[in-house]
C-alpha positions as semicolon CSV with decimal commas, in nm:
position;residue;x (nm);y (nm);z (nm)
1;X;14,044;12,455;8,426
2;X;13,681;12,518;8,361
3;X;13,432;12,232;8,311
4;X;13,056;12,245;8,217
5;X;13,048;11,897;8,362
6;X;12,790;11,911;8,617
7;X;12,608;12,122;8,418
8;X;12,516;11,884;8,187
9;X;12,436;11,664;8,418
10;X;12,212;11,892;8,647
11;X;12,001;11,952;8,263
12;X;11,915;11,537;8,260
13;X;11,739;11,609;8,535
14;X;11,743;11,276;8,643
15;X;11,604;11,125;8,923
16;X;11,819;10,928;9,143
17;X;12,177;10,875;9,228
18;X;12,421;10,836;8,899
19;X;12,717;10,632;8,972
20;X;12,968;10,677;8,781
21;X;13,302;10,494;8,833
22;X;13,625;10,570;8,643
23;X;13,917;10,348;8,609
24;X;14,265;10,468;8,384
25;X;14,417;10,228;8,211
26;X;14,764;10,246;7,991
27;X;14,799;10,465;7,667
28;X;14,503;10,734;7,819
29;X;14,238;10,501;7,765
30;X;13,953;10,496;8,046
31;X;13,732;10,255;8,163
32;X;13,330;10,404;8,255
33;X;13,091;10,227;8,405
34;X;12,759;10,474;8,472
35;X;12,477;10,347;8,681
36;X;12,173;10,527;8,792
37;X;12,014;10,419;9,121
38;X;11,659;10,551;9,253
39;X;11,606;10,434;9,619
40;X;11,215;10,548;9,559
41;X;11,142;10,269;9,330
42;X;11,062;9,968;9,462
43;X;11,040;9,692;9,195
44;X;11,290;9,425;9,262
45;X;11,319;9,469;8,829
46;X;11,501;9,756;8,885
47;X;11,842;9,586;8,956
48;X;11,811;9,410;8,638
49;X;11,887;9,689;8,486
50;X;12,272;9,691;8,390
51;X;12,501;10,010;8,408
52;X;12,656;10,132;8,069
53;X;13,020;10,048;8,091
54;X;13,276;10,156;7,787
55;X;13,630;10,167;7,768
56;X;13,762;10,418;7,538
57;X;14,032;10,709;7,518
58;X;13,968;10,994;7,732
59;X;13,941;11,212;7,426
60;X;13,642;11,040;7,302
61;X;13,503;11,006;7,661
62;X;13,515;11,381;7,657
63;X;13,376;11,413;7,349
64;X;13,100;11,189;7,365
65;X;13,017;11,118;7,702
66;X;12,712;11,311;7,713
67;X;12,609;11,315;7,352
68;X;12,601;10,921;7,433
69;X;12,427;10,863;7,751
70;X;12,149;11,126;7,767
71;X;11,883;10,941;7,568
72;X;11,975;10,582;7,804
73;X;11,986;10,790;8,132
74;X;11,645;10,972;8,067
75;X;11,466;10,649;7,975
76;X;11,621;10,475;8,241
77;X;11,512;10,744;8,491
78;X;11,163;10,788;8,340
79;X;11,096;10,373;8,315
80;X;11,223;10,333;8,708
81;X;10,957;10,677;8,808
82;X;10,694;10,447;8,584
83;X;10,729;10,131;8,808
84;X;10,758;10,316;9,125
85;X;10,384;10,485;9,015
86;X;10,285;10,156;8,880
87;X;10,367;9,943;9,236
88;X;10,190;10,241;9,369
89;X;9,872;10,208;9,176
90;X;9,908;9,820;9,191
91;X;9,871;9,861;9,597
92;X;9,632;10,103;9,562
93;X;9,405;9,892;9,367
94;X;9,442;9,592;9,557
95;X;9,360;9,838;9,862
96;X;9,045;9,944;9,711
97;X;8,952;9,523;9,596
98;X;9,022;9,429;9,939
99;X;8,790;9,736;10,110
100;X;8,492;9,626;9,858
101;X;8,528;9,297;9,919
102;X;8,487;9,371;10,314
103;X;8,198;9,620;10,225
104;X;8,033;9,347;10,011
105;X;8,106;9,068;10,291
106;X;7,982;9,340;10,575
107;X;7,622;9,366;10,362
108;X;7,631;9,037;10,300
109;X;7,651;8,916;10,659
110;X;7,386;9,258;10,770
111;X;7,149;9,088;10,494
112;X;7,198;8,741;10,632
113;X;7,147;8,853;11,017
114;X;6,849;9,041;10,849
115;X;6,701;8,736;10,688
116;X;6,787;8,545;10,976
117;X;6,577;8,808;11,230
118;X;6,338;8,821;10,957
119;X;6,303;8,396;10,997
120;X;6,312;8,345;11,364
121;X;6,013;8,666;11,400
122;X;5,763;8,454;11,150
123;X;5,846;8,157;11,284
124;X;5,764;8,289;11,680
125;X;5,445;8,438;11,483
126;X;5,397;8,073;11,320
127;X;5,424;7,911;11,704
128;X;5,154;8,197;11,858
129;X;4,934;8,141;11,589
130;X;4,963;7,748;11,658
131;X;4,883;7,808;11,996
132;X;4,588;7,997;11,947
133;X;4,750;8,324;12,109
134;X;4,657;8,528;11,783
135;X;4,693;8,891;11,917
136;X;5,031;8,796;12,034
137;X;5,124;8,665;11,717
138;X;5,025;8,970;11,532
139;X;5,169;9,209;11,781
140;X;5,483;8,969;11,714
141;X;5,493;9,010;11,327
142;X;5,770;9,217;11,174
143;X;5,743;9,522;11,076
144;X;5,711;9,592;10,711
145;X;5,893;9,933;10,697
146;X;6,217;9,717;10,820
147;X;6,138;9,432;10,579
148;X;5,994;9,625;10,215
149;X;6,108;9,333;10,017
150;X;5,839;9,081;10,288
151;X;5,590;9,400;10,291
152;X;5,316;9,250;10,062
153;X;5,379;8,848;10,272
154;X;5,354;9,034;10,612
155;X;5,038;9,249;10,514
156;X;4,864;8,880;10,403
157;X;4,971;8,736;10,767
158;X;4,813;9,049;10,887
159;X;4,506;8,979;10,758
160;X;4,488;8,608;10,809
161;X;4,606;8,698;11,211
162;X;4,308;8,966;11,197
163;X;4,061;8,680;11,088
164;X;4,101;8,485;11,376
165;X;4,053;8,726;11,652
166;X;3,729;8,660;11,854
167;X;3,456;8,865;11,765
168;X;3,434;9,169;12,055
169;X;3,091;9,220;12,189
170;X;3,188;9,554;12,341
């Protein structure tokens, strides 16, 4: 006996493990239940999906077994490969959301260290000026280059620090 059985199935091309399960009943009628089962897909949604069960006479079995399930076996294959690449993208995403949000809190906390460096420098400045130690408190003022978005406030302190100096008879 010659059967083009697995033939048929090997052109579904189907990914995962199809179950199939046979029982014989009385008076050549058969009871099918086919179930197709990917391991690779990951979605708990998966096992809501039922197998197709029939019971019919072994003649029509042979006759339309295949003519039958082909269409539901291919979508079924094709929508568990769409959830697996879904979940994949899903983690993937959230991935990339949780890396920017660390890059964005990273700059955040480098601009409020900056800020803060930026705060405790003018305010040493502030105290050297208030102590009449002027050259100190201009060789203590920030650097512009470091601070662009202070440049124009630092080159006024400059100037005002400048002022004060003693005039220099030699």
């Amino acid at each position: 006996m010659e059967t083009n059985f697995f033939t048929l199935l090997a052109d579904l091309q189907l990914q995962g493990d199809l179950i199939i399960s046979v029982r014989t009943l009385p008076d050549e009628v058969q009871t099918i239940s086919v179930y197709l089962k990917n391991e690779q897909c990951n979605d708990p949604a998966r096992h809501r999906i039922t197998p197709f069960t029939a019971t019919v006479k072994a003649a029509e079995l042979n006759r339309d077994f295949f003519p039958t399930l082909t269409e539901p076996l291919q979508a079924t294959s094709s929508l568990m490969l769409n959830m697996e690449a879904y979940n994949r993208q899903l983690k993937e995403a959230k991935a990339a959301s949780a890396m920017e949000k660390e890059n964005k809190s990273k700059k955040g906390q480098e601009e409020d260290a900056k800020t803060k460096r930026f705060n405790e420098s003018m305010k040493k400045v502030e105290e050297l000026d208030a102590e009449g130690k002027h050259r100190q408190a201009l060789a203590a003022l920030p650097d512009p280059a470091e601070y662009p978005e202070q440049a124009d406030a630092l080159e006024e302190k400059r100037k005002a620090l400048t002022e004060k100096f003693a005039p220099e008879l030699f």
